[in-house]
PyMOL CGO cylinders between C-alpha atoms (Angstrom):
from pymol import cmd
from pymol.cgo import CYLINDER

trace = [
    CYLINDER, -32.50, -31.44, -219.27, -30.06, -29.84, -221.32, 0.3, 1, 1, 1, 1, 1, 1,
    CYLINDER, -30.06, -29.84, -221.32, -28.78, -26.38, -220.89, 0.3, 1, 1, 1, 1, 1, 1,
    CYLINDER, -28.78, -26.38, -220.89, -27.52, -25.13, -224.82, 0.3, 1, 1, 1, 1, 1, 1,
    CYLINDER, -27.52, -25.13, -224.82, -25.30, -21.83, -224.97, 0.3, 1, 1, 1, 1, 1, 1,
    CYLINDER, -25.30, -21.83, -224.97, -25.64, -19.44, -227.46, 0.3, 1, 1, 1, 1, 1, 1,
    CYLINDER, -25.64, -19.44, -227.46, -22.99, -18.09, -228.96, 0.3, 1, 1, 1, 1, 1, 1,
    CYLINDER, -22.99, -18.09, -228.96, -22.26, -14.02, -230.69, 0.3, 1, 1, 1, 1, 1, 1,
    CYLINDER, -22.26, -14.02, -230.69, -21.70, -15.83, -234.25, 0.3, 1, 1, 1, 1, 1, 1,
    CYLINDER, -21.70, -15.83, -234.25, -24.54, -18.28, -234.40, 0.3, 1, 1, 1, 1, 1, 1,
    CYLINDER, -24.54, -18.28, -234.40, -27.15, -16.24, -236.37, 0.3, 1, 1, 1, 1, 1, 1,
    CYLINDER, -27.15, -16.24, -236.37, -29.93, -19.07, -236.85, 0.3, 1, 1, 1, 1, 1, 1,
    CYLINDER, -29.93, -19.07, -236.85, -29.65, -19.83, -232.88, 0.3, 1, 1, 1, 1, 1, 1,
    CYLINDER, -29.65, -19.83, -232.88, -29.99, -15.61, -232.18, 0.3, 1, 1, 1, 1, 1, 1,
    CYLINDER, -29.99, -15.61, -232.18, -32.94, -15.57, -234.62, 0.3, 1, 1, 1, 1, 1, 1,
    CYLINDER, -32.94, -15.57, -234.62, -34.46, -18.57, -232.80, 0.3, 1, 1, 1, 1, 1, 1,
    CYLINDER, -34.46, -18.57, -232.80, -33.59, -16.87, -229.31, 0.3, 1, 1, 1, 1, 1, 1,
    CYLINDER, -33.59, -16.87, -229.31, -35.41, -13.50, -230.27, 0.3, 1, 1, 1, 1, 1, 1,
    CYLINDER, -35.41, -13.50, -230.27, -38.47, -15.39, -231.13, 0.3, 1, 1, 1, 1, 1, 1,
    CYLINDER, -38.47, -15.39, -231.13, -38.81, -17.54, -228.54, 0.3, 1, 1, 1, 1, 1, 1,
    CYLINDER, -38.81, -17.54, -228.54, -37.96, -15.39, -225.88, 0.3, 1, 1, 1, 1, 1, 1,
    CYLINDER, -37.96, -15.39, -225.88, -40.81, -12.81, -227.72, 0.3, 1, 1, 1, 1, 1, 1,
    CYLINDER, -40.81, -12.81, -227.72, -43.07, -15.21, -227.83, 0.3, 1, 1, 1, 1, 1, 1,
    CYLINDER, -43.07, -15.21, -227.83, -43.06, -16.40, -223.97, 0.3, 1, 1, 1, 1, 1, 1,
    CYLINDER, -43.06, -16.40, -223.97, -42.39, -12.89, -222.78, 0.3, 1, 1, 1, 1, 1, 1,
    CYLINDER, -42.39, -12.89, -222.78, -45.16, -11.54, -224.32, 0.3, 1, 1, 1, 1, 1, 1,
    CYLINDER, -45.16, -11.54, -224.32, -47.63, -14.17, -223.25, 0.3, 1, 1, 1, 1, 1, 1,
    CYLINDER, -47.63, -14.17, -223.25, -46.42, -13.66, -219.54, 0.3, 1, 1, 1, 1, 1, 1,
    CYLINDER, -46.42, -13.66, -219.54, -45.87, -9.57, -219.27, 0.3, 1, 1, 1, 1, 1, 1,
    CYLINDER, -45.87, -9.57, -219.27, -48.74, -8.63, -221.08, 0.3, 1, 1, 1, 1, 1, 1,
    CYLINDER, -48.74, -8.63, -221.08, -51.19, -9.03, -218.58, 0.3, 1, 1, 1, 1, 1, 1,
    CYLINDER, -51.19, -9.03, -218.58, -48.46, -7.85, -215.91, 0.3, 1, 1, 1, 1, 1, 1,
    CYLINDER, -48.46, -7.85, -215.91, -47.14, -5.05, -217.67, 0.3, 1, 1, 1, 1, 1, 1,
    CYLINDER, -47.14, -5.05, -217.67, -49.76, -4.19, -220.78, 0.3, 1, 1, 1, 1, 1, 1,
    CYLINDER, -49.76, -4.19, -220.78, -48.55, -4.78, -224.73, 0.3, 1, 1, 1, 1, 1, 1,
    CYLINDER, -48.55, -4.78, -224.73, -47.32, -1.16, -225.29, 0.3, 1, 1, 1, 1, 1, 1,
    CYLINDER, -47.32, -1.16, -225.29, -44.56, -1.48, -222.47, 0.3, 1, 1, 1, 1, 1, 1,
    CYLINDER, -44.56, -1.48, -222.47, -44.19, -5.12, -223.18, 0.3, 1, 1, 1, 1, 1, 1,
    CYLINDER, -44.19, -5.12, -223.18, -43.52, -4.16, -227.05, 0.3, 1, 1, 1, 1, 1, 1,
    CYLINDER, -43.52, -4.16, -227.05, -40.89, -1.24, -225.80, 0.3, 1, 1, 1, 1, 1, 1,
    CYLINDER, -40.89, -1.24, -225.80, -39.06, -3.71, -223.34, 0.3, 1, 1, 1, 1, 1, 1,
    CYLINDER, -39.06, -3.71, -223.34, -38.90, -6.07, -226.24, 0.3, 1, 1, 1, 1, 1, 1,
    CYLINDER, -38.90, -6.07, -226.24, -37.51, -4.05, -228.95, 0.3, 1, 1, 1, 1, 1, 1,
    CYLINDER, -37.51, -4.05, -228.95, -34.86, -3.06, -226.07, 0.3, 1, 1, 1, 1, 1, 1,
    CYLINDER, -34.86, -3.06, -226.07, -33.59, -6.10, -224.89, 0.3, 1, 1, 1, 1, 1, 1,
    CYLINDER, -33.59, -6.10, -224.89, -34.90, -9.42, -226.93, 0.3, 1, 1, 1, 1, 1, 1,
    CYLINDER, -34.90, -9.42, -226.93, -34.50, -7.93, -230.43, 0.3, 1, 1, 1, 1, 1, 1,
    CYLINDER, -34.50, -7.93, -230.43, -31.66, -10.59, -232.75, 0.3, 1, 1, 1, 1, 1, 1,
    CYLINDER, -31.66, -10.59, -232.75, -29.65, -7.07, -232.46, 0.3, 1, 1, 1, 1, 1, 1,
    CYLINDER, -29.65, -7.07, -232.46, -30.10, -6.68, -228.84, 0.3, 1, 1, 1, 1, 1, 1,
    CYLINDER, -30.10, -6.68, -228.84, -29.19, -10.31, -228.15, 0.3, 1, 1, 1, 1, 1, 1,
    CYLINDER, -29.19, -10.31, -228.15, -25.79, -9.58, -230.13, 0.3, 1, 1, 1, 1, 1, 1,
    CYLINDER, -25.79, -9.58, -230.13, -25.33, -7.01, -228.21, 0.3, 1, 1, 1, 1, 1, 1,
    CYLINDER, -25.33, -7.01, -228.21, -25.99, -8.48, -224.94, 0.3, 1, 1, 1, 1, 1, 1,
    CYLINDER, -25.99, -8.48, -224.94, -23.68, -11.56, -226.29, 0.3, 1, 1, 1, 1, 1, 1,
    CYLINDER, -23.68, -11.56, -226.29, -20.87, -9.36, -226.23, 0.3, 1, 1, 1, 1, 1, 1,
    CYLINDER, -20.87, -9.36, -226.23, -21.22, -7.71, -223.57, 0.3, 1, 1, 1, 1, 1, 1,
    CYLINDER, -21.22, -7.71, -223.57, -20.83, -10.77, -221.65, 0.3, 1, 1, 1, 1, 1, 1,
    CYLINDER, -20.83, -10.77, -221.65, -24.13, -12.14, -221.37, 0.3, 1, 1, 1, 1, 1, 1,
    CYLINDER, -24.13, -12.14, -221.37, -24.66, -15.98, -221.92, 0.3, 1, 1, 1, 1, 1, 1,
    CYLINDER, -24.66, -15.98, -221.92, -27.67, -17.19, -223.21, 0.3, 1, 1, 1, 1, 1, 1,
    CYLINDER, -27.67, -17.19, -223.21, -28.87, -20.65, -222.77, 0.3, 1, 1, 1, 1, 1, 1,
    CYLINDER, -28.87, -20.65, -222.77, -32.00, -22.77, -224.65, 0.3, 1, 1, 1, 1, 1, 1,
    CYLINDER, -32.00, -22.77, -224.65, -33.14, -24.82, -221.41, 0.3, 1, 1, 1, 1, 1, 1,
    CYLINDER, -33.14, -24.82, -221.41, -34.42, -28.16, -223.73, 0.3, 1, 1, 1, 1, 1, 1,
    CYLINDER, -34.42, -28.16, -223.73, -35.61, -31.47, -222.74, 0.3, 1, 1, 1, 1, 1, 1,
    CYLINDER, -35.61, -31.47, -222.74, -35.25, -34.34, -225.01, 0.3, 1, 1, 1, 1, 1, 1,
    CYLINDER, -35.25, -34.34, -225.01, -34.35, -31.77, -227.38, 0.3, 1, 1, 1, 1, 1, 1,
    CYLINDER, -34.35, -31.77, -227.38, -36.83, -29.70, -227.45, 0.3, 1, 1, 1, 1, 1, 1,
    CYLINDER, -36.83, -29.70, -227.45, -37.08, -25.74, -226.15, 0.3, 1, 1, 1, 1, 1, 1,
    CYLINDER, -37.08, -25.74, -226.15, -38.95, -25.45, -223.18, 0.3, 1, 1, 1, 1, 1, 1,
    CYLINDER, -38.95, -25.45, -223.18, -37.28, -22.34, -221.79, 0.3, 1, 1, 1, 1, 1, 1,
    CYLINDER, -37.28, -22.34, -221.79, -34.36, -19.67, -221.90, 0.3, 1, 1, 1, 1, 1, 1,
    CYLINDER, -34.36, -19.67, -221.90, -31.93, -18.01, -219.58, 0.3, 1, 1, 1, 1, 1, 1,
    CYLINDER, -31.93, -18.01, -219.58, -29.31, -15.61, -219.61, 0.3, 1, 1, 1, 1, 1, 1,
    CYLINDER, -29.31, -15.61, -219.61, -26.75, -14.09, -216.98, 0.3, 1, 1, 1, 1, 1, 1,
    CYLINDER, -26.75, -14.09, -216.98, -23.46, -12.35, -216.72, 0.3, 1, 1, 1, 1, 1, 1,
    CYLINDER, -23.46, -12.35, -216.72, -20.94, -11.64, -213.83, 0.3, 1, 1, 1, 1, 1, 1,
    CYLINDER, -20.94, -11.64, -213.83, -22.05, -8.42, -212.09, 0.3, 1, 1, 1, 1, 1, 1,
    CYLINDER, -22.05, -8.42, -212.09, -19.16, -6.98, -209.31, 0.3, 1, 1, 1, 1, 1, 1,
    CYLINDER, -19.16, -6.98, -209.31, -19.16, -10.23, -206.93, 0.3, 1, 1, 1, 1, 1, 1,
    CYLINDER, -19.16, -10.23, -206.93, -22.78, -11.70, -208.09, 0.3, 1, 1, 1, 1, 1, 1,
    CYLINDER, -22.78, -11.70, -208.09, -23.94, -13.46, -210.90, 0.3, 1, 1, 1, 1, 1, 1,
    CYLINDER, -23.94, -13.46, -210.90, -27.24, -11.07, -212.41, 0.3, 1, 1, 1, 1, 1, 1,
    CYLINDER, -27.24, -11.07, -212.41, -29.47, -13.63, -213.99, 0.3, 1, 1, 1, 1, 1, 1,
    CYLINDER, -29.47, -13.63, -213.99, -31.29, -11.44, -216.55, 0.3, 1, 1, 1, 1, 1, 1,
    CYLINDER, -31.29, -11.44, -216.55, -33.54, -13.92, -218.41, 0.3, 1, 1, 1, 1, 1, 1,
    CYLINDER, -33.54, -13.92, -218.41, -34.91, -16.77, -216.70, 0.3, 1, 1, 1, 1, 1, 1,
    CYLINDER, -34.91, -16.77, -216.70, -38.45, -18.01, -218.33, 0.3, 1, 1, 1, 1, 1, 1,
    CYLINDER, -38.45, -18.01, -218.33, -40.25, -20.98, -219.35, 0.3, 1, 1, 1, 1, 1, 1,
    CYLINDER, -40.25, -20.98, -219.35, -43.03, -21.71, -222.09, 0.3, 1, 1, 1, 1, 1, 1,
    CYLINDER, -43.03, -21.71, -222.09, -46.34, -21.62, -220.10, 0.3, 1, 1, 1, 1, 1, 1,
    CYLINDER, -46.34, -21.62, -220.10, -46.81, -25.01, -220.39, 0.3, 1, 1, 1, 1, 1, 1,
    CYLINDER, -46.81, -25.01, -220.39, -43.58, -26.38, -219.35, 0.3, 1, 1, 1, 1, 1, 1,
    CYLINDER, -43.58, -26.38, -219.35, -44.08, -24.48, -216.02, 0.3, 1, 1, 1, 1, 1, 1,
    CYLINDER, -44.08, -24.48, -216.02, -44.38, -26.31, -212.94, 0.3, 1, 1, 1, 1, 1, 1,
    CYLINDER, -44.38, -26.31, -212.94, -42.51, -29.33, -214.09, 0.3, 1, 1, 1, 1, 1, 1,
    CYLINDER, -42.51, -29.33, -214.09, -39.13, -28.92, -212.03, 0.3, 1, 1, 1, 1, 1, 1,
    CYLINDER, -39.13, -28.92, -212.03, -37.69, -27.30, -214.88, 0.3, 1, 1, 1, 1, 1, 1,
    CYLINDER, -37.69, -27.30, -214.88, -36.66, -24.21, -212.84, 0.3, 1, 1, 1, 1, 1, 1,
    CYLINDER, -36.66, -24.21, -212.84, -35.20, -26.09, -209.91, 0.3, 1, 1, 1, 1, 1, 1,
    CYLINDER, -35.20, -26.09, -209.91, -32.36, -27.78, -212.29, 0.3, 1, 1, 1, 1, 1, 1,
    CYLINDER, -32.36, -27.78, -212.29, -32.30, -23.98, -214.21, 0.3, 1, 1, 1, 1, 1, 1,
    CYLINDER, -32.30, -23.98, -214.21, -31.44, -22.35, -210.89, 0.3, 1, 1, 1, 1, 1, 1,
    CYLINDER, -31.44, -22.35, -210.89, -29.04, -25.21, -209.99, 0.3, 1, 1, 1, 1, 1, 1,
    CYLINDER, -29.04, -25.21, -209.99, -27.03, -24.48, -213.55, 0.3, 1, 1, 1, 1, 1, 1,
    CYLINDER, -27.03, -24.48, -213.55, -26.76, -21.07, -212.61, 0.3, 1, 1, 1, 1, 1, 1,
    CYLINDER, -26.76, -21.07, -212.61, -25.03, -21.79, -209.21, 0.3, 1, 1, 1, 1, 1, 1,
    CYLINDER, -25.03, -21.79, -209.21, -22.70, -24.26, -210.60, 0.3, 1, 1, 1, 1, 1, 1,
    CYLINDER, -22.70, -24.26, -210.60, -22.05, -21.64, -213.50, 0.3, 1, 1, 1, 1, 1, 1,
    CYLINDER, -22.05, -21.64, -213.50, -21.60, -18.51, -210.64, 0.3, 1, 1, 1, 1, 1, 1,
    CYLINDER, -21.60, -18.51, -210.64, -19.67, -21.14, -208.23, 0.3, 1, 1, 1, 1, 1, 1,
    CYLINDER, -19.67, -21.14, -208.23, -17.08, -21.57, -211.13, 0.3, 1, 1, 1, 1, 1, 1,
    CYLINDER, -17.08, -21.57, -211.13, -16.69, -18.32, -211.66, 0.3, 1, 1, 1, 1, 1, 1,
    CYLINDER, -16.69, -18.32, -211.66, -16.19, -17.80, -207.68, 0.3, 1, 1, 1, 1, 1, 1,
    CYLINDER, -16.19, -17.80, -207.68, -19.24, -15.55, -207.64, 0.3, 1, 1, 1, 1, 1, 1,
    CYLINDER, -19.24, -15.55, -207.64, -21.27, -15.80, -203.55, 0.3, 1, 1, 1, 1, 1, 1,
    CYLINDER, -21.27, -15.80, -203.55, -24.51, -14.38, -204.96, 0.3, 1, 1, 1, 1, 1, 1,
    CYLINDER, -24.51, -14.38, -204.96, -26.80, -14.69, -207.82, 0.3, 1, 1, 1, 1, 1, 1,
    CYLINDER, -26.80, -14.69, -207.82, -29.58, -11.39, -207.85, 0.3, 1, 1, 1, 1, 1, 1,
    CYLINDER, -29.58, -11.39, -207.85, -32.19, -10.76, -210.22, 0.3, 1, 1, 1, 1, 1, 1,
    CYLINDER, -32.19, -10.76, -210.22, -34.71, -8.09, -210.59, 0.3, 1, 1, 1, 1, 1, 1,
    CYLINDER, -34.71, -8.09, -210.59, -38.56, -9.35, -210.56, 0.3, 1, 1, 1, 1, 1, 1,
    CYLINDER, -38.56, -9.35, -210.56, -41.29, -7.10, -211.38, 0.3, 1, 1, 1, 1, 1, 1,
    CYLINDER, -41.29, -7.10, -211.38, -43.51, -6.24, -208.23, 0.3, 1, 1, 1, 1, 1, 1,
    CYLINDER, -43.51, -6.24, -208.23, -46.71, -7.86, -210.14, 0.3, 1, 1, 1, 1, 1, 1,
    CYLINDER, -46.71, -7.86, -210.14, -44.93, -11.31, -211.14, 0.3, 1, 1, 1, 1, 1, 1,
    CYLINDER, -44.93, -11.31, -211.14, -46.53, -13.84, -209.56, 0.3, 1, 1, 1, 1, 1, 1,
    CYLINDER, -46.53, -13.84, -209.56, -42.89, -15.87, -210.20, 0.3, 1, 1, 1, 1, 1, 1,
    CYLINDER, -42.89, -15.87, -210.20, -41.61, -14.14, -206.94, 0.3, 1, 1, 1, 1, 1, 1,
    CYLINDER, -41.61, -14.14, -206.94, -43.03, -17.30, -204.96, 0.3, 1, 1, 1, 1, 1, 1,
    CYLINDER, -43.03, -17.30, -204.96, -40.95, -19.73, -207.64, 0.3, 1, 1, 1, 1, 1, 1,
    CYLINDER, -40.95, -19.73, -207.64, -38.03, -17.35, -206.61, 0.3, 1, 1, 1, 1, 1, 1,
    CYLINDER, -38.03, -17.35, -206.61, -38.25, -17.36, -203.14, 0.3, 1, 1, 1, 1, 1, 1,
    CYLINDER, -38.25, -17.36, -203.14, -39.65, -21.94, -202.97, 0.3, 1, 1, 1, 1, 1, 1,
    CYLINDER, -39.65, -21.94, -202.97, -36.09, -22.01, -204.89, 0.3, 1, 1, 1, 1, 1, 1,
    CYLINDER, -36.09, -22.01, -204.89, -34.37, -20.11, -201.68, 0.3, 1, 1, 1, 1, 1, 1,
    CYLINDER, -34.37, -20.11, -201.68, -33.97, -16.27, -203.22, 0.3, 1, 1, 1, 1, 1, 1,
    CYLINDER, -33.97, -16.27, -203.22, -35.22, -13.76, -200.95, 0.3, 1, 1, 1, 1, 1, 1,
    CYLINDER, -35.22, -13.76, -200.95, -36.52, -10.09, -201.07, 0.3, 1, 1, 1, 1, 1, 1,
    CYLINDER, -36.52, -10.09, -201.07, -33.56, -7.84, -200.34, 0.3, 1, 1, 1, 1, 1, 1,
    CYLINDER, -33.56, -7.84, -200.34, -34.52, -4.51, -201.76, 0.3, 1, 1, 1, 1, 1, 1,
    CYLINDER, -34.52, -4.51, -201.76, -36.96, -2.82, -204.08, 0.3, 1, 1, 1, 1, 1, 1,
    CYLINDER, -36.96, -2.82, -204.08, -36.56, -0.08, -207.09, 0.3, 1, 1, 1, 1, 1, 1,
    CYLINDER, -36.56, -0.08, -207.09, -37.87, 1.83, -209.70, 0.3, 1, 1, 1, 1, 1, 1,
    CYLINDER, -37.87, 1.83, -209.70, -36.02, 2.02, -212.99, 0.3, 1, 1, 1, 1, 1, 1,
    CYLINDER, -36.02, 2.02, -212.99, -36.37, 4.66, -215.67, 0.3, 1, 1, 1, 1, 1, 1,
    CYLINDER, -36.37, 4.66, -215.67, -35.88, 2.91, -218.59, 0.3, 1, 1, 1, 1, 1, 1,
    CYLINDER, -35.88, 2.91, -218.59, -36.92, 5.72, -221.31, 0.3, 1, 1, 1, 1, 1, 1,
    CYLINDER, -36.92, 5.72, -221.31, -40.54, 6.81, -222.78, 0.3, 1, 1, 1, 1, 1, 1,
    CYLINDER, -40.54, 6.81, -222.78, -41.92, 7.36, -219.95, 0.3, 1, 1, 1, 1, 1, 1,
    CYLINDER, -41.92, 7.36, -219.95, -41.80, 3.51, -218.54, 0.3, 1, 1, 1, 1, 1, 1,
    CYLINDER, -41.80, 3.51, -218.54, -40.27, 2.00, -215.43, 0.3, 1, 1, 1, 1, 1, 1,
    CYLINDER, -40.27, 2.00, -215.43, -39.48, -1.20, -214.32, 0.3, 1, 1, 1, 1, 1, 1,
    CYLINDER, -39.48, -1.20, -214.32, -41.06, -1.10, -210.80, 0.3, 1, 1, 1, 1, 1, 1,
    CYLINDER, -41.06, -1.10, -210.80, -39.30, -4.37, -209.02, 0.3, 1, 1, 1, 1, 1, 1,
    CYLINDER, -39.30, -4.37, -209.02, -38.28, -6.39, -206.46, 0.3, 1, 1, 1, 1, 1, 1,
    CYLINDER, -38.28, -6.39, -206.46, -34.60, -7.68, -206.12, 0.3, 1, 1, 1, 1, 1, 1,
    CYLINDER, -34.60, -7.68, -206.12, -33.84, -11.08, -205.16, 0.3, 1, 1, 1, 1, 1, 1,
    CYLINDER, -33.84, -11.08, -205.16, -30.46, -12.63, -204.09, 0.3, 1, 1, 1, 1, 1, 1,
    CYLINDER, -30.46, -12.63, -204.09, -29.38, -16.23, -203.46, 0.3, 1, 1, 1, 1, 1, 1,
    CYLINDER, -29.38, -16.23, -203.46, -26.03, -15.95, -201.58, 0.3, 1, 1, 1, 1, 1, 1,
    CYLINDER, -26.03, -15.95, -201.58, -24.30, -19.64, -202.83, 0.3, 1, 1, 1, 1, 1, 1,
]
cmd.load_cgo(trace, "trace")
């Protein structure tokens, strides 16, 4: 398994992000969340100009391959004394393969190195990945409701690891 960054001044690799990440995002939240939302949260945050922004805002981005080939993303930043792990999906059919185990594992080695205790993420109430979360040792600490413009929220559950 191969973890590949993505870095602000690769524009072929941000292209290739954006799609990707649309194109597994939209096959898992549209049942969860319905297209019109899932279009709006997708323009916000997985957009080649949203990615740049995220990039420099000090998000990292990752392709998660295996024998070169894309079978997943992730992203996370250092948030206060936790590491946020914003993005962390797989292609449908590369799901249930181990692939998250070793994903989660990169992202304790990546928050340990920064000298970060915690990794939290936020996971939608209706995401039937909150079992993955919690087999891979997160657990439930707190729930909210995010505004996050036009009249949609982001109704979730928030996780934490402490490492």
């Amino acid at each position: 398994m191969e973890f590949d960054e993505l870095y602000k001044n690769d524009a072929d690799g941000i292209r290739e992000m954006s799609a990707m990440a649309s194109e597994i995002v939209r096959e898992h939240y549209d049942p969860i969340i319905g297209r019109k939302q899932n279009d709006y949260m997708l323009a916000m945050f997985q957009t080649e100009d949203a990615i740049k922004k995220q990039l420099d805002s000090g998000y990292r981005y990752f392709f998660v391959r295996n024998s070169g080939r894309n079978v997943g993303f992730m992203a996370f930043y250092p948030k206060k004394d936790s590491m946020y792990l914003s993005k962390f999906y797989l292609y449908r059919n590369e799901r249930g393969k181990g692939y998250a185990r070793s994903m989660m594992g990169y992202v304790k080695d990546e928050a340990k190195k920064q000298g970060l205790g915690r990794i939290e993420l936020n996971v939608n109430k209706n995401n039937s990945a909150c079992r993955i979360y919690e087999a891979l040792g997160l657990r439930m600490i707190r729930s909210e409701k995010n505004d996050i413009g036009s009249g949609y929220f982001m109704d979730d559950y928030v996780y934490g690891l402490d490492i």
